[in-house]
N, C-alpha and C positions, 0 to 999 in steps of 0.2 A: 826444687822444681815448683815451677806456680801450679797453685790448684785450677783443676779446669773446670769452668763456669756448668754450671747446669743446662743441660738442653731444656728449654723450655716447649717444643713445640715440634713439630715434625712439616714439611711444605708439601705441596699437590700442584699439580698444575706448569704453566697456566693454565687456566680457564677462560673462556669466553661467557659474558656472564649471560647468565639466563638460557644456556643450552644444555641440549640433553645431557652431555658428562658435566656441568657444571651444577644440575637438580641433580644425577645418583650422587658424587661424591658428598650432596651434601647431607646426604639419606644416614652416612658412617657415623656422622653427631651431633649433634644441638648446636645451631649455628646462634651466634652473639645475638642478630635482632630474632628470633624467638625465644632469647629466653624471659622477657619480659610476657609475653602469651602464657608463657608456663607458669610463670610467678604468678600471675593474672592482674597485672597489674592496669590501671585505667586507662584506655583510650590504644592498648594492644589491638593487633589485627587479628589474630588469632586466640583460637581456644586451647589450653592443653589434651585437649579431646583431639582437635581439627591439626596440631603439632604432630599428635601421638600418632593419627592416621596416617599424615603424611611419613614420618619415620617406618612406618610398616608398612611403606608401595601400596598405600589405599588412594586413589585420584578422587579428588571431589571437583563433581562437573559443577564447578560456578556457571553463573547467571553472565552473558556476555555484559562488561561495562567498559563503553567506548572510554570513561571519562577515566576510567581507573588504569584501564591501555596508554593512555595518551600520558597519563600522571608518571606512569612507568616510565616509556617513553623519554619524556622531555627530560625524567629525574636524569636517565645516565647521559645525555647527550647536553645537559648543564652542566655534570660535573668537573669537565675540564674548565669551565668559568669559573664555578662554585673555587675551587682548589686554587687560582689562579689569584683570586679574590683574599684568597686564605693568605697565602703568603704574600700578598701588597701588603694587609693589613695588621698581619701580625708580626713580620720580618722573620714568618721562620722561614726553612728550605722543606718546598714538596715531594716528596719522589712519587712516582707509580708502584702500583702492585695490583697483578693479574689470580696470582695462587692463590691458593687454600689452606690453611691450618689448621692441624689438630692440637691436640694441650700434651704433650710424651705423663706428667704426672696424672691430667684428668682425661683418657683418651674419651671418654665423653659429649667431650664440647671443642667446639671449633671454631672458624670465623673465615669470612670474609673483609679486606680491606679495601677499602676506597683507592688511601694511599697512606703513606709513612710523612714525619716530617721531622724534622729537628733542628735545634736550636743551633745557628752558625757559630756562636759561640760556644759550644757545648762540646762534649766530647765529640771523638770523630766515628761515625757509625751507628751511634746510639739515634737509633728511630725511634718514633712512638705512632700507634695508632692515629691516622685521624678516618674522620666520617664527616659525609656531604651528605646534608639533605635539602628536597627543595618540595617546600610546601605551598601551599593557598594562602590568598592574604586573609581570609578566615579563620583560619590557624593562628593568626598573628597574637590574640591576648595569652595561648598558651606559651611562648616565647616570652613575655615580661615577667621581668625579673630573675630566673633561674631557668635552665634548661629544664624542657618537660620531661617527667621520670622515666617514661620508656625510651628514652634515648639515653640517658644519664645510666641506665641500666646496660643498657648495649654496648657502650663505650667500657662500661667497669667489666664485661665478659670480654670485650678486646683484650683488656689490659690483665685479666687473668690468662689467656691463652700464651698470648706474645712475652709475659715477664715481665713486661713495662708499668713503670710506678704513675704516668700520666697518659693522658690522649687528650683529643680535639674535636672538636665537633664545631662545620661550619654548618649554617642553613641560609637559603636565599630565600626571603618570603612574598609572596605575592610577584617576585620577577623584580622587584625595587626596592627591596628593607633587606639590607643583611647582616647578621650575626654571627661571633663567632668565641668559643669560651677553651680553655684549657680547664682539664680534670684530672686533679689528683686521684689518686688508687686510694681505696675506700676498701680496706682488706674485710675488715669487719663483716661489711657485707657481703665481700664476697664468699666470705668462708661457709654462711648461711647459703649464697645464692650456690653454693658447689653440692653443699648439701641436699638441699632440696632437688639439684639437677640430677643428681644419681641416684636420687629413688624415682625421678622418673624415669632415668634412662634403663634403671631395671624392670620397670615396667612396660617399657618398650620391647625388650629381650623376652620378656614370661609372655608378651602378648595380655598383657592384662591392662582393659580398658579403665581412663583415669575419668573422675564422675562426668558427669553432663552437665553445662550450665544453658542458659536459655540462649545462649545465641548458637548453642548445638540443635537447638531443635529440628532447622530446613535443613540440616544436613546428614545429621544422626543416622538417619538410613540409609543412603550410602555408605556411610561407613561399617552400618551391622551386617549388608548385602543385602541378596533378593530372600524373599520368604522361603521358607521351607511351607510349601502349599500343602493344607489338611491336615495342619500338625500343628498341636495346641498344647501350649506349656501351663501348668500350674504357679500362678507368681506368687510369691512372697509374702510372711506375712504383714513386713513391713510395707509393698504396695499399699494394703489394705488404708492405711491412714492417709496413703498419697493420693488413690483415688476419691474419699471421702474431698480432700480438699481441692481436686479439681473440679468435681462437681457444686460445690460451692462458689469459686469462683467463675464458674460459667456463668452459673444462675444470678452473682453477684453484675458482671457485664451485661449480661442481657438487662437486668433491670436498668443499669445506671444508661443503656444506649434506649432505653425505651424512654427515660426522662430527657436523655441529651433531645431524643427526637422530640417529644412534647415541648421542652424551652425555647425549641431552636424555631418551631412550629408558632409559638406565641412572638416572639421578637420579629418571624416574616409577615405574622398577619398584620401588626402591629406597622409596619414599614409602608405596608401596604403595595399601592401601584409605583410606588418613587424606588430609585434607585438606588437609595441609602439610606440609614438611620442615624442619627447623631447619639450620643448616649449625655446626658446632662452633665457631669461629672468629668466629661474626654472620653473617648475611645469611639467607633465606629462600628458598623455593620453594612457592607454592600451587600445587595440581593439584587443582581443580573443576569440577564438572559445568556448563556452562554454555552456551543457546543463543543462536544465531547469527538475530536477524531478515532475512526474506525482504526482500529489495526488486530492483526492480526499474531497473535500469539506463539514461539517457537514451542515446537515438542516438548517436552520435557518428561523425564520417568523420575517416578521417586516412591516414597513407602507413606501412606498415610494413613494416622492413627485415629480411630472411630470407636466411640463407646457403644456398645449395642445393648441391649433390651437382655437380652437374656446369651 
């Protein structure tokens, strides 16, 4: 009797992306693109702080951004070009996929897929992950020469979850430059990245927050909730050396913005009543008349941190 193949994975769905059952189911694991936020790897969207919240049904009210909506947007309503593109150029075959996956040996981590593809020449059935992304042609120097690591990452937790020894990754950039690479499974790391995922994913279960980096700061308070009013805790003794060096570096800004304002004050008198400065060497300075439109600012509630006197 043949031996039968390992389950790799369990399915959910379909899903419609970006609705309400398509965010709870994906609350049950670490979806493939965060685990790059987790690892904290450069130029991730997220913190493992702002991961960890979202795994615990904590909502953070972002800052409305039309550009980041539209980015959304156009991302999935390309992707049947994006995919389409994929298989002119590489002669494999596309398929769709709507579901969800979890990992049956790492219930942990999960994923979402764009789509599946496979080689026509290849066995019959064997898919492998691919992913569609569509960037800014701004974006475009991190595309030279090798796929940028928080994608290269995303692609190797596909390929942990699904079983598969390769995946793909198209991107369209700027709407007229497009790329597209195949990636072999990188077990090495992933053994490291499996690890590292299930100490946080036990940390998500204890409820035990993972540290704070700076770009936690505008959001940190939502995530700790509202104060407990008239109630003052005793901190640490290791605060004691953290506040020592915020107060240093206050005092070290304030001084360096009181010189930016002094230099910046000599190069305007200097320019005088004309509309620019030439600098001897190359480089420029304009000082023009110019107004500032009125608007008005949405509500917003948040927690904010004040050193006081005593």
């Amino acid at each position: 009797m043949a031996k039968a193949k390992p389950k790799h994975f369990e399915a959910f769905g379909p899903f419609e992306v970006h609705t309400p059952e398509w965010h709870a189911h994906r609350q049950r694991s670490i979806g493939a693109s965060e685990v790059a936020s987790i690892l904290g790897v450069p130029g991730a969207y997220q913190t493992p702080l702002q991961v960890w919240a979202s795994k615990r049904g904590i909502t953070i009210n972002e800052k409305e951004d039309e550009a980041r909506d539209d980015w959304l947007h156009f991302g999935l309503a390309l992707e049947p070009i994006i995919a389409a593109e994929f298989q002119k150029r590489s002669q494999k075959v596309v398929m769709p996929e709507e579901r969800q996956f979890i990992s049956v040996p790492y219930p942990f981590l999960g994923c979402s897929l764009d789509k599946w593809f496979m080689d026509p020449e290849g066995k019959k059935g064997e898919f492998d992950p691919l992913d569609l992304k569509n960037t800014s042609i701004f974006m475009r120097d991190e595309w030279e020469g090798m796929v940028p690591l928080r994608y290269n990452v995303q692609v190797q937790a596909q390929m942990a979850v699904t079983g598969r020894d390769q995946g793909a990754l198209a991107v369209l950039i700027g709407g007229n430059r497009f790329k597209w690479a195949i990636l072999d499974r990188n077990q090495r790391f992933i053994d490291l990245m499996l690890e590292k995922l299930e100490k946080f994913w036990e940390m998500v279960q204890q409820d035990t927050m993972p540290e704070a980096v700076a770009k936690d700061n505008a959001v940190i308070g939502q995530i700790l909730g509202q104060e407990d009013e008239g109630k003052t805790v005793v901190l640490s003794a290791a605060i004691v050396e953290v506040d020592e060096r915020l107060v240093e570096v206050k005092e070290e800004i304030k001084a360096l913005n009181t010189e930016k304002d002094k230099l910046e004050a000599k190069i305007k008198k200097e320019i005088g009543t004309n509309a620019a400065g030439m600098l001897p060497e190359g480089g420029r300075y304009s000082f023009k008349t110019g107004t500032r439109k009125s608007y008005t600012v949405a509500e917003s509630t948040n927690r904010t941190l004040r050193r006081l006197k005593k």
